[in-house]
PDB file of N, H, CA, C and O in Angstrom:
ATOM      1  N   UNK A   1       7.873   2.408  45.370  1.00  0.00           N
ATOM      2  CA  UNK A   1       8.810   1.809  44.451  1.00  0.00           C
ATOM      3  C   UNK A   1       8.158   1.723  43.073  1.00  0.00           C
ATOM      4  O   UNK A   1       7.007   1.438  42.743  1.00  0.00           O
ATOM      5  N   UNK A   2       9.284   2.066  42.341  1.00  0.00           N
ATOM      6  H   UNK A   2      10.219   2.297  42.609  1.00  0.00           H
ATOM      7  CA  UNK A   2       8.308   2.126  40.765  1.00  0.00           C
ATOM      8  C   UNK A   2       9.005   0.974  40.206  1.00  0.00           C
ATOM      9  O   UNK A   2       9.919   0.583  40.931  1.00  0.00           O
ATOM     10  N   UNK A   3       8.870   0.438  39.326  1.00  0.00           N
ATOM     11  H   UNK A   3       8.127   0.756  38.737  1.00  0.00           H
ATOM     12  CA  UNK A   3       8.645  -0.756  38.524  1.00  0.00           C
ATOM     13  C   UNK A   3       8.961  -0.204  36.648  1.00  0.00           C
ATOM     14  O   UNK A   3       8.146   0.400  35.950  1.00  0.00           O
ATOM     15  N   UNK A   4      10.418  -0.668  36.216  1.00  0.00           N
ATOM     16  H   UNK A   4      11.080  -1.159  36.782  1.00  0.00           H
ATOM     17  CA  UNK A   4      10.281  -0.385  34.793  1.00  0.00           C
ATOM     18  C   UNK A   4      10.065  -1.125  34.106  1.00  0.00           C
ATOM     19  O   UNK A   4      10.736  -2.119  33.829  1.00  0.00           O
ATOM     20  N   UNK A   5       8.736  -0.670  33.544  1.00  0.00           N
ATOM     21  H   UNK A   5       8.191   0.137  33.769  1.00  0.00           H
ATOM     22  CA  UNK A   5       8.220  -1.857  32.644  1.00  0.00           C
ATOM     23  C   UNK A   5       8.412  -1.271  30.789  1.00  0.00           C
ATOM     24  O   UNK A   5       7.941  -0.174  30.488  1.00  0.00           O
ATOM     25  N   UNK A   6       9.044  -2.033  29.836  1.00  0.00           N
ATOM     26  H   UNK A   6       9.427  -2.924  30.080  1.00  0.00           H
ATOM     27  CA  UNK A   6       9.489  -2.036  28.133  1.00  0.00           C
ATOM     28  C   UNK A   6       8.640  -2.427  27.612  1.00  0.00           C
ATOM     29  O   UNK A   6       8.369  -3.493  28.165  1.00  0.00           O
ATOM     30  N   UNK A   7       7.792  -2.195  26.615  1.00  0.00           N
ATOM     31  H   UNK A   7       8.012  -1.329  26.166  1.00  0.00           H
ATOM     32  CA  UNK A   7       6.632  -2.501  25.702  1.00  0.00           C
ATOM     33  C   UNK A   7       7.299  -3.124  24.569  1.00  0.00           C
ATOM     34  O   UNK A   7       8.023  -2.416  23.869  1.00  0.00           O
ATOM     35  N   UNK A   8       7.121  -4.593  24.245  1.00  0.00           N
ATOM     36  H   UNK A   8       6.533  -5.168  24.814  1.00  0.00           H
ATOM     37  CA  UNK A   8       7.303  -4.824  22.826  1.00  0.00           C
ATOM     38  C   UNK A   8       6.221  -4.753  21.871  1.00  0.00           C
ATOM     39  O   UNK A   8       5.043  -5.106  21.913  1.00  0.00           O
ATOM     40  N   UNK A   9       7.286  -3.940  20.592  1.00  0.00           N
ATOM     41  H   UNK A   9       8.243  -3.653  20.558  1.00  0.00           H
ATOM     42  CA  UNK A   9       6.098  -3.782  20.018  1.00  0.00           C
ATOM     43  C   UNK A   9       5.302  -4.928  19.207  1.00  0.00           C
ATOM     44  O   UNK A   9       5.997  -5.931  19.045  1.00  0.00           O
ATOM     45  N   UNK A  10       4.163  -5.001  18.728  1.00  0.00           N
ATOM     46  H   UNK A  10       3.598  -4.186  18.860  1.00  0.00           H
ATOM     47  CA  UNK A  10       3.207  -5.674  18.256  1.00  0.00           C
ATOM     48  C   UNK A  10       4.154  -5.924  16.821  1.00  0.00           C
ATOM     49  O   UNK A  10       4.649  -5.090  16.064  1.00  0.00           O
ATOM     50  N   UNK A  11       4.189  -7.644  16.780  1.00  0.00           N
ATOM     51  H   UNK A  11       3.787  -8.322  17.395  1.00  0.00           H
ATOM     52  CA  UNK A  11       4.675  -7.609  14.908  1.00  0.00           C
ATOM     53  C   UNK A  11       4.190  -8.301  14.583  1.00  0.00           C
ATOM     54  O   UNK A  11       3.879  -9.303  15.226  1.00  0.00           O
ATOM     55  N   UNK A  12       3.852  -8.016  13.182  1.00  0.00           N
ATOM     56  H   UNK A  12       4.105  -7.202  12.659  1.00  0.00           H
ATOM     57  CA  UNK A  12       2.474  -9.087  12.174  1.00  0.00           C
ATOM     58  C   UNK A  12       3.445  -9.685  10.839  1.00  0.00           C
ATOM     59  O   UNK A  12       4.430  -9.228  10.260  1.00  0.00           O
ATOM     60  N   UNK A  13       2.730 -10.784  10.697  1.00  0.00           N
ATOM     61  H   UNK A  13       1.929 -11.156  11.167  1.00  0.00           H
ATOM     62  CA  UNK A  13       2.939 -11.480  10.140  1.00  0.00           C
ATOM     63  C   UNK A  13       2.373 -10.778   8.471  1.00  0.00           C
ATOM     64  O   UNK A  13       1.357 -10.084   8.438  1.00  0.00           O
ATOM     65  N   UNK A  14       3.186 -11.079   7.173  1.00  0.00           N
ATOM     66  H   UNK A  14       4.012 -11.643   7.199  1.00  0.00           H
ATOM     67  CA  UNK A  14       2.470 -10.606   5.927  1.00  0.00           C
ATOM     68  C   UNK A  14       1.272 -11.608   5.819  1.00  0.00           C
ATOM     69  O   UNK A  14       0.285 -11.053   5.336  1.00  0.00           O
ATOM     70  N   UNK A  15       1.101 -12.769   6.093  1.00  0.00           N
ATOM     71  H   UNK A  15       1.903 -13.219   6.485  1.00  0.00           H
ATOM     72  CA  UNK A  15      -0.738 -13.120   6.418  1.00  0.00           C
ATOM     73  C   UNK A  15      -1.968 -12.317   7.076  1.00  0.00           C
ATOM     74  O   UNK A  15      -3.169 -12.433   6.832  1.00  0.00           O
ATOM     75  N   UNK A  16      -1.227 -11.364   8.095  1.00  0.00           N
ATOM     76  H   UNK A  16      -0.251 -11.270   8.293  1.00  0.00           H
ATOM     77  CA  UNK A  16      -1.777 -10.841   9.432  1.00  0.00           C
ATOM     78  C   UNK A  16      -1.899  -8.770   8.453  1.00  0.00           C
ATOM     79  O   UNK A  16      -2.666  -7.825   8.636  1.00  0.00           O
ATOM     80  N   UNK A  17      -1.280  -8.883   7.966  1.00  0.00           N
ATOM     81  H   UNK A  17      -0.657  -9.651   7.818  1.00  0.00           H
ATOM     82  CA  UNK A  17      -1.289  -7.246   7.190  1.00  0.00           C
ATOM     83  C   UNK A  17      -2.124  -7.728   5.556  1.00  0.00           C
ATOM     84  O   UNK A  17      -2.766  -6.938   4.864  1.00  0.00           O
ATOM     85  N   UNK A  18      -1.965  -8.720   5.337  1.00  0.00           N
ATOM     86  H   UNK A  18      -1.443  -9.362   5.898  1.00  0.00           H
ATOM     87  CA  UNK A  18      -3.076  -8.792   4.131  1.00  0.00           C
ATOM     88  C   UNK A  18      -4.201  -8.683   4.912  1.00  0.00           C
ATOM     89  O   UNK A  18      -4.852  -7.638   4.913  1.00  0.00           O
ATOM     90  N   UNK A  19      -4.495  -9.592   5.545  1.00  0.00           N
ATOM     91  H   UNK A  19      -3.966 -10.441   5.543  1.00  0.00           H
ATOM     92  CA  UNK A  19      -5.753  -9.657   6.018  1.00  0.00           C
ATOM     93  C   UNK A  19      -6.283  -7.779   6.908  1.00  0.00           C
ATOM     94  O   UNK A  19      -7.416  -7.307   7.003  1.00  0.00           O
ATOM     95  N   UNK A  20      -5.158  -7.269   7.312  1.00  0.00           N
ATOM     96  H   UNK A  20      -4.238  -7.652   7.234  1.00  0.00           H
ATOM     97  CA  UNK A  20      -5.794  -6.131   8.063  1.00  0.00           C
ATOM     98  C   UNK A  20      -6.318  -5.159   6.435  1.00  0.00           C
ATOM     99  O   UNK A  20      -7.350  -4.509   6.270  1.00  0.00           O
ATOM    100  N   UNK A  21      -5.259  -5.377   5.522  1.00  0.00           N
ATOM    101  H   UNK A  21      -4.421  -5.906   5.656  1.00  0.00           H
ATOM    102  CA  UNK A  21      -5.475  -4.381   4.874  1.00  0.00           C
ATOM    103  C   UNK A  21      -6.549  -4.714   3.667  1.00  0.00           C
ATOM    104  O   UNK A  21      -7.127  -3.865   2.989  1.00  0.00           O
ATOM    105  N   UNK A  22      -6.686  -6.197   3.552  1.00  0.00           N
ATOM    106  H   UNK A  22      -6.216  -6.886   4.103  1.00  0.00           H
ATOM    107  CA  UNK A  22      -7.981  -6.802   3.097  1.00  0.00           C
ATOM    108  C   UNK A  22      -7.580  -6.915   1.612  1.00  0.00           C
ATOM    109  O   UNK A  22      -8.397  -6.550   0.766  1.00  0.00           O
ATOM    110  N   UNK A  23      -6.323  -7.418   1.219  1.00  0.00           N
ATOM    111  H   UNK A  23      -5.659  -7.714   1.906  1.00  0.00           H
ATOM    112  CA  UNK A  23      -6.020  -7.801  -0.082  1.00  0.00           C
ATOM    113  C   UNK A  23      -5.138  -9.140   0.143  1.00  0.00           C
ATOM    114  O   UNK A  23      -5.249  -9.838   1.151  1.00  0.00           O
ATOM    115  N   UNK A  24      -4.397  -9.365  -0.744  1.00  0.00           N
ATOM    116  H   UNK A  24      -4.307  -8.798  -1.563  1.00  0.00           H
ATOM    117  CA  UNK A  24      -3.430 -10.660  -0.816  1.00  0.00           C
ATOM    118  C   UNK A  24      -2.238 -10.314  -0.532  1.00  0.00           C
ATOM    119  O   UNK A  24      -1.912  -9.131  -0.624  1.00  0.00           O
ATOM    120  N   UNK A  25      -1.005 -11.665   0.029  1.00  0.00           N
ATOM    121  H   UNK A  25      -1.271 -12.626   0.104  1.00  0.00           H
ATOM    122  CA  UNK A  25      -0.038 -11.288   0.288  1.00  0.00           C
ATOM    123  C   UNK A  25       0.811 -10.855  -0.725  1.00  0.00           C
ATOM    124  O   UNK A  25       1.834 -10.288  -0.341  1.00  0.00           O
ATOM    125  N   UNK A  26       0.623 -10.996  -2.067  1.00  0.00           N
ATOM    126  H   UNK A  26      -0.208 -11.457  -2.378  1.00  0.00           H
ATOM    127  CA  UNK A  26       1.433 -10.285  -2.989  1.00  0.00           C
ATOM    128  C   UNK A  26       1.470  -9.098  -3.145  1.00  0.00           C
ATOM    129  O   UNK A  26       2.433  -8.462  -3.574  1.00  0.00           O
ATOM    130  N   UNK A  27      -0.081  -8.472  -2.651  1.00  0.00           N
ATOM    131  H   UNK A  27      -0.863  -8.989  -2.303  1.00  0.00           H
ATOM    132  CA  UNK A  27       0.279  -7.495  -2.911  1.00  0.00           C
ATOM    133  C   UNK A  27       0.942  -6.311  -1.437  1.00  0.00           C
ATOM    134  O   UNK A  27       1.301  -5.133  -1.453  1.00  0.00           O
ATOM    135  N   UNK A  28       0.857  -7.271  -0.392  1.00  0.00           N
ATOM    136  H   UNK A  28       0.566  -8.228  -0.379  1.00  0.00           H
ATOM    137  CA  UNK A  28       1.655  -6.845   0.808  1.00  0.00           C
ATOM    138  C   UNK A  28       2.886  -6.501  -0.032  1.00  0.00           C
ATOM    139  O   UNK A  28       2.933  -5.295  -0.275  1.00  0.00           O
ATOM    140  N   UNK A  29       4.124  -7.368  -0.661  1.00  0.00           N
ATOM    141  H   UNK A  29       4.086  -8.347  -0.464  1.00  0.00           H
ATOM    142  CA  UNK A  29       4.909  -7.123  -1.203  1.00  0.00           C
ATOM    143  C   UNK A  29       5.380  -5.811  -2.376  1.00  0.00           C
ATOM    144  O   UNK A  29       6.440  -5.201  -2.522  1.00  0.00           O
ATOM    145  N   UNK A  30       3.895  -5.727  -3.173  1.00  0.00           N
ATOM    146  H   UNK A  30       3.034  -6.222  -3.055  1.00  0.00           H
ATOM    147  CA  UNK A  30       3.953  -4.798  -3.912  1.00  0.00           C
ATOM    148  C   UNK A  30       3.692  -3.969  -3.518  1.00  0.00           C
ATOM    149  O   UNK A  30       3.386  -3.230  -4.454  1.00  0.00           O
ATOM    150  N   UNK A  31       3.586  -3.527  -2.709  1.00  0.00           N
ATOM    151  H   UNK A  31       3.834  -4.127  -1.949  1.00  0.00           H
ATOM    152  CA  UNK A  31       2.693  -1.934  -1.635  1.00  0.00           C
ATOM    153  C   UNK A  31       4.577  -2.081  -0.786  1.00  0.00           C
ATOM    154  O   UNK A  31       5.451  -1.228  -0.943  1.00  0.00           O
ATOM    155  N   UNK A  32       4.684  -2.954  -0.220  1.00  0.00           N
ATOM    156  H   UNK A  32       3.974  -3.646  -0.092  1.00  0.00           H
ATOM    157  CA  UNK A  32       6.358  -2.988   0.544  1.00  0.00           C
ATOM    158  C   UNK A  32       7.042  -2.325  -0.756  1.00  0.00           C
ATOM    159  O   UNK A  32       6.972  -1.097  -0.811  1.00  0.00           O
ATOM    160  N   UNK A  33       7.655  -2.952  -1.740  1.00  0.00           N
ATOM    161  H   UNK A  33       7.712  -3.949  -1.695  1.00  0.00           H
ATOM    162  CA  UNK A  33       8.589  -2.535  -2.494  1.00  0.00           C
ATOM    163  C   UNK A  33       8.412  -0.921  -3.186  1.00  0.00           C
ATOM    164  O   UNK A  33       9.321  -0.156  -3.509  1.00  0.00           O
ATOM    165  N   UNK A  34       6.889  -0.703  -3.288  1.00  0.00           N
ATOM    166  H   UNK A  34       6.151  -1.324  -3.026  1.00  0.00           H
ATOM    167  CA  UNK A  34       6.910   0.660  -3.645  1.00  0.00           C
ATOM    168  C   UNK A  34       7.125   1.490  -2.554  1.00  0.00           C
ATOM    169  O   UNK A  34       7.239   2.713  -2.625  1.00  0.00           O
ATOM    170  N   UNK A  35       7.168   0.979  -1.781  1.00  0.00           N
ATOM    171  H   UNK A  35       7.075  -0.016  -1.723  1.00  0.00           H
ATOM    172  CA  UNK A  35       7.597   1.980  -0.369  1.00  0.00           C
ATOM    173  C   UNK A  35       5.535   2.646  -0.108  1.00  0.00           C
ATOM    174  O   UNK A  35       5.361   3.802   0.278  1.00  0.00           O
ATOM    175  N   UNK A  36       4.853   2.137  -0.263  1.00  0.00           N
ATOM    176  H   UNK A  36       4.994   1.198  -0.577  1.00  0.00           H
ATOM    177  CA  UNK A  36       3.763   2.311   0.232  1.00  0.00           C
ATOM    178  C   UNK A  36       3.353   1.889   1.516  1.00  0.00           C
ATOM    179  O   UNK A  36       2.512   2.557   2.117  1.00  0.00           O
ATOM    180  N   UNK A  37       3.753   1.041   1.930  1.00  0.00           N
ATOM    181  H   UNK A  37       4.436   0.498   1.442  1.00  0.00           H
ATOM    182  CA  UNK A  37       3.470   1.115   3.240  1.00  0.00           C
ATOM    183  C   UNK A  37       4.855   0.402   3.888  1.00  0.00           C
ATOM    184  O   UNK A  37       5.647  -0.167   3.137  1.00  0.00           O
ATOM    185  N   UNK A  38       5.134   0.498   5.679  1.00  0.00           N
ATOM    186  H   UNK A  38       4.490   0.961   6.289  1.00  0.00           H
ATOM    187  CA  UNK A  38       6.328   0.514   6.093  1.00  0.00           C
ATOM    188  C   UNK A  38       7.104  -0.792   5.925  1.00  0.00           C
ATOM    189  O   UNK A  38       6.468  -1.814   5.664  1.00  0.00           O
ATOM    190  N   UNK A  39       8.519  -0.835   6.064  1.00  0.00           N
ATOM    191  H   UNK A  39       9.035  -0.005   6.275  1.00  0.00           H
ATOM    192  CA  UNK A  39       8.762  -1.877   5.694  1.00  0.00           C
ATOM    193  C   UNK A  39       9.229  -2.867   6.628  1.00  0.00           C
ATOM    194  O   UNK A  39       9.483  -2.420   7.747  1.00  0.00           O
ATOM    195  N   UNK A  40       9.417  -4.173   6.439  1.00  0.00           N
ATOM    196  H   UNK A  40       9.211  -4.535   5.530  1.00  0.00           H
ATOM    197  CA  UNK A  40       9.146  -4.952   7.649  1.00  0.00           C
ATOM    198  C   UNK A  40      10.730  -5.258   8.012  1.00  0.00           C
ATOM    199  O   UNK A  40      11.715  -5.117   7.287  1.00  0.00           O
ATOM    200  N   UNK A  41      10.655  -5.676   9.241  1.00  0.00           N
ATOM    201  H   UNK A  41       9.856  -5.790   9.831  1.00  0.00           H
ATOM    202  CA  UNK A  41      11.741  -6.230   9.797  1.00  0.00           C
ATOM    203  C   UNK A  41      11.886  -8.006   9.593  1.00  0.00           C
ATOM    204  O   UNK A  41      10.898  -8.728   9.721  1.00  0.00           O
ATOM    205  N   UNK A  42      12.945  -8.427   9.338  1.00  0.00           N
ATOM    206  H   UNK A  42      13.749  -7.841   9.234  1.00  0.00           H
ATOM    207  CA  UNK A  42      13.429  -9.760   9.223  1.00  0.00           C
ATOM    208  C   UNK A  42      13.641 -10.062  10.182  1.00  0.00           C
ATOM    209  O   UNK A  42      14.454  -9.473  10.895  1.00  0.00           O
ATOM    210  N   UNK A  43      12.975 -11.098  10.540  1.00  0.00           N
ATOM    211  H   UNK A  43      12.315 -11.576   9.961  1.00  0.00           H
ATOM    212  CA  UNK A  43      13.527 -12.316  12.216  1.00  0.00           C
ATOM    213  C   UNK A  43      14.818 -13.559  11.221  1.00  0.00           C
ATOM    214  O   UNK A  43      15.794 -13.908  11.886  1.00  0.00           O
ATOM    215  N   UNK A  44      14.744 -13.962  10.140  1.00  0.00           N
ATOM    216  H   UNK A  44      13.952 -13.678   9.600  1.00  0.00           H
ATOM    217  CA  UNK A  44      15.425 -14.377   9.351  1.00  0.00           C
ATOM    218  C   UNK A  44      15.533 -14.233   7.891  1.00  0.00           C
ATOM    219  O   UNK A  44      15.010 -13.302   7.279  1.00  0.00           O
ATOM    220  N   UNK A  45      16.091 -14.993   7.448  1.00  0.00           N
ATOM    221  H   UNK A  45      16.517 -15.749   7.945  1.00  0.00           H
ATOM    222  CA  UNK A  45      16.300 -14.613   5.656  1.00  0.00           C
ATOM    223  C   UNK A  45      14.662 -14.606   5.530  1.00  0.00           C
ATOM    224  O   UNK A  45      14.383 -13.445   5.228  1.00  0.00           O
ATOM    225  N   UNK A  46      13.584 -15.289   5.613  1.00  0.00           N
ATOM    226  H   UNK A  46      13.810 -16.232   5.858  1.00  0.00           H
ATOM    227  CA  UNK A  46      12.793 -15.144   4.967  1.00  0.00           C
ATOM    228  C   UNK A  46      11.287 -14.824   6.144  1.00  0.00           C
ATOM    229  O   UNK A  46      10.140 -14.803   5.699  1.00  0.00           O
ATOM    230  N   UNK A  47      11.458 -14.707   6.925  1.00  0.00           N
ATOM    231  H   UNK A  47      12.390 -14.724   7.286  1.00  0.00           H
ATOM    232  CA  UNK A  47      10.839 -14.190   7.748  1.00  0.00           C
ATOM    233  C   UNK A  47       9.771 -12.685   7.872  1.00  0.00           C
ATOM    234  O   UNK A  47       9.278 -12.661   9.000  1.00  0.00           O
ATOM    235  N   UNK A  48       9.546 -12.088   7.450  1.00  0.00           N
ATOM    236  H   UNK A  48       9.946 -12.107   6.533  1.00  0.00           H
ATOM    237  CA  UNK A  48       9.145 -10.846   7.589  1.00  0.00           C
ATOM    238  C   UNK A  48       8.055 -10.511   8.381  1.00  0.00           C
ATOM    239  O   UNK A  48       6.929 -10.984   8.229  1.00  0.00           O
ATOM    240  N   UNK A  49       8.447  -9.527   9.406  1.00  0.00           N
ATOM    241  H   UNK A  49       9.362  -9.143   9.530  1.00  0.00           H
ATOM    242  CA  UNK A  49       7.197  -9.189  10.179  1.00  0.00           C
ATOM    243  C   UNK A  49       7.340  -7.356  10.429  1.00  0.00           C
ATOM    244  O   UNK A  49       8.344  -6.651  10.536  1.00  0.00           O
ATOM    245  N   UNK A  50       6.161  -7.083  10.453  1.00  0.00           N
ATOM    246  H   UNK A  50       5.346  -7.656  10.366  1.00  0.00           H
ATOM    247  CA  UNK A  50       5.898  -5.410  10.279  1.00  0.00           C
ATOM    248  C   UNK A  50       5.920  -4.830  11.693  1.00  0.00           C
ATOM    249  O   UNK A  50       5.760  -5.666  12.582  1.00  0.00           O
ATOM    250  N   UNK A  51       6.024  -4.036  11.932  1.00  0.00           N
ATOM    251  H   UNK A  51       6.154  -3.356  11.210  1.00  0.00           H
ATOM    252  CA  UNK A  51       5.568  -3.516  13.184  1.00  0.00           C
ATOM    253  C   UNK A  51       3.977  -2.715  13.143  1.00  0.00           C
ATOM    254  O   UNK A  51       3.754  -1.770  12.386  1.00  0.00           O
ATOM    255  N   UNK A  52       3.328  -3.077  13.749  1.00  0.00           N
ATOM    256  H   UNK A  52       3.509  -3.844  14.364  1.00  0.00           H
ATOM    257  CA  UNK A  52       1.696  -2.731  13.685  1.00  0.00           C
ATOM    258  C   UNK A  52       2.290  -1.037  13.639  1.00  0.00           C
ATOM    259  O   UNK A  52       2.560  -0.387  12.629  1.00  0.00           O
ATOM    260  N   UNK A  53       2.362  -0.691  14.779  1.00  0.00           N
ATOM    261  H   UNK A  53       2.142  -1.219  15.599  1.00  0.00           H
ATOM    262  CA  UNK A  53       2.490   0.867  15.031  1.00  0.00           C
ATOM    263  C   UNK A  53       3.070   1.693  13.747  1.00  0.00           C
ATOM    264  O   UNK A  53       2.353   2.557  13.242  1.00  0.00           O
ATOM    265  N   UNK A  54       4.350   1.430  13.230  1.00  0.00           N
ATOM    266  H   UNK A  54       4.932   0.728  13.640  1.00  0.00           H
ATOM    267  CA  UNK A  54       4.859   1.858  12.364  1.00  0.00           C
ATOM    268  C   UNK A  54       4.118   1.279  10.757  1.00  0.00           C
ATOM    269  O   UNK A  54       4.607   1.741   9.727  1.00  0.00           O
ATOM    270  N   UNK A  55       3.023   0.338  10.661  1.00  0.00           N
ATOM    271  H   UNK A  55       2.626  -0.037  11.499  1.00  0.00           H
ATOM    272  CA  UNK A  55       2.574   0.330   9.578  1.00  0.00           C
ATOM    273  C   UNK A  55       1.349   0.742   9.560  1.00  0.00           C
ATOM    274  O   UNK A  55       0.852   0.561   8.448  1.00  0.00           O
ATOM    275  N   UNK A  56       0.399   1.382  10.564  1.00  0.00           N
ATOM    276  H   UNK A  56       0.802   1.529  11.467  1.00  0.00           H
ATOM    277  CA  UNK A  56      -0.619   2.410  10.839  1.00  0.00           C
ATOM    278  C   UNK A  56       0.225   3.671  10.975  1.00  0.00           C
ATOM    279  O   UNK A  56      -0.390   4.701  10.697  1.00  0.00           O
ATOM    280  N   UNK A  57       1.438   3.813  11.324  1.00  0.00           N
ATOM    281  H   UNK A  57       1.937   2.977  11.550  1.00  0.00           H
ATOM    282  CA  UNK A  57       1.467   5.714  10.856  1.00  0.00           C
ATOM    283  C   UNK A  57       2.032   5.432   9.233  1.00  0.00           C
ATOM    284  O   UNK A  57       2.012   6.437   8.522  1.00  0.00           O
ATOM    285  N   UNK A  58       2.491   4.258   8.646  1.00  0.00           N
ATOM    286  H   UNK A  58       2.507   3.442   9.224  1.00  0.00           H
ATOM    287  CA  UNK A  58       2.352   4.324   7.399  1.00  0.00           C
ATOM    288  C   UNK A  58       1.281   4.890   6.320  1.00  0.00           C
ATOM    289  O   UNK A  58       1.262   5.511   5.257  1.00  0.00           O
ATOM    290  N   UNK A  59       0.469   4.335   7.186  1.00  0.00           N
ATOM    291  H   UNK A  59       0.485   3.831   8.049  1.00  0.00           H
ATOM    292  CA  UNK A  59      -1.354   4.507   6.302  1.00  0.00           C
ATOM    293  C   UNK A  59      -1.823   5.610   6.678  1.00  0.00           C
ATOM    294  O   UNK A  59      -2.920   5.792   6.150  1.00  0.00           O
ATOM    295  N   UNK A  60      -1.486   6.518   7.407  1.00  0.00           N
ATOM    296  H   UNK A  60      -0.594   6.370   7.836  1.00  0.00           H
ATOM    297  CA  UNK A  60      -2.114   7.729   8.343  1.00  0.00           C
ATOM    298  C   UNK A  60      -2.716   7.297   9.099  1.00  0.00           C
ATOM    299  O   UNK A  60      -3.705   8.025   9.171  1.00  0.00           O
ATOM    300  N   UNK A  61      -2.840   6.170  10.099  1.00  0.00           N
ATOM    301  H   UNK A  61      -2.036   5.578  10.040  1.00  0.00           H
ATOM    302  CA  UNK A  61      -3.772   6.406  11.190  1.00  0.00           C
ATOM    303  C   UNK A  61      -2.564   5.903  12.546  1.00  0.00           C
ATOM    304  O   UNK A  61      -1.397   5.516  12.605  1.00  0.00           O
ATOM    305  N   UNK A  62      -3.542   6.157  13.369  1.00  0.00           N
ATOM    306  H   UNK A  62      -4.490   6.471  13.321  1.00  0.00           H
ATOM    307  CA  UNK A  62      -2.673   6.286  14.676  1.00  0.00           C
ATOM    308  C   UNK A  62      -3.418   4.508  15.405  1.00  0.00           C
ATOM    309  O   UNK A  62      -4.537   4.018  15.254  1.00  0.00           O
ATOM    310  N   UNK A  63      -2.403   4.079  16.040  1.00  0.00           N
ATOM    311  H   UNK A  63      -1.494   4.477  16.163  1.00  0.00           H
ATOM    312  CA  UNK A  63      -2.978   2.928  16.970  1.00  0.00           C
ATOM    313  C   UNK A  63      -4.222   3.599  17.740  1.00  0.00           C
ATOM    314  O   UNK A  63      -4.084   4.671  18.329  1.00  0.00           O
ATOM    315  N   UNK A  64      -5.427   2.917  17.704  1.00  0.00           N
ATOM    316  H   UNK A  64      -5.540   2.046  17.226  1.00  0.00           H
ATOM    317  CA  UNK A  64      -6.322   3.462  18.711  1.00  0.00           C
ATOM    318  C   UNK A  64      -7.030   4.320  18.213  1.00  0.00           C
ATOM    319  O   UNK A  64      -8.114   4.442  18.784  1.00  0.00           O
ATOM    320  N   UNK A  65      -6.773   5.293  16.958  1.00  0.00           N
ATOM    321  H   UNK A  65      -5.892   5.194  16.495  1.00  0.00           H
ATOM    322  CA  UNK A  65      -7.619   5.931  16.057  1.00  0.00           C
ATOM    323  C   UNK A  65      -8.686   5.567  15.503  1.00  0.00           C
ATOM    324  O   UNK A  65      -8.881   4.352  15.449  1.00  0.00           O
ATOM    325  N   UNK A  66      -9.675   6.460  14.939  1.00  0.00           N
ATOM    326  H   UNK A  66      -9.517   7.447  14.983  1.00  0.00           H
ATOM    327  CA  UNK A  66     -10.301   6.049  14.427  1.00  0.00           C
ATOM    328  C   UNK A  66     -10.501   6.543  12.929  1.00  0.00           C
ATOM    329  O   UNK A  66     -11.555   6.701  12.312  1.00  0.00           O
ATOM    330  N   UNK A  67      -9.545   6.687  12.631  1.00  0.00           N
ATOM    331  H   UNK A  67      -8.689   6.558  13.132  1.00  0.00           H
ATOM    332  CA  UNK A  67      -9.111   7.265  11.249  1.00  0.00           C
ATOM    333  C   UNK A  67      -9.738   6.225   9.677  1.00  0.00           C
ATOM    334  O   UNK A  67      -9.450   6.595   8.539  1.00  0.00           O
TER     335      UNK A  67
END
């Protein structure tokens, strides 16, 4: 018997993507609005959270890479 198991994906917080990407959250925003890196999904009006996966193939690297 197999078992279906759904992966949610990993979502970060703009505290959690400054810190990966090692600047401030403003400029999370300013890298978002230029379309530099991916853009986040809303849990509410002011909410924003990224998806890890989709904001590493933003940057060129792959989850698990060592790019």
């Amino acid at each position: 018997m197999t078992t279906a198991t759904t992966t949610t994906p990993e979502l970060l917080t703009k505290k959690q993507v400054a810190e990966y990407l090692q600047c401030s959250t403003r400029q999370v925003e300013l890298l978002t609005n230029r379309n530099q890196i991916a853009r986040p999904l809303y849990l509410g009006v002011a909410s924003p959270r990224w998806v890890r996966a989709e904001l590493l193939a933003s940057l060129g690297k792959t989850p698990g890479g060592d790019q």
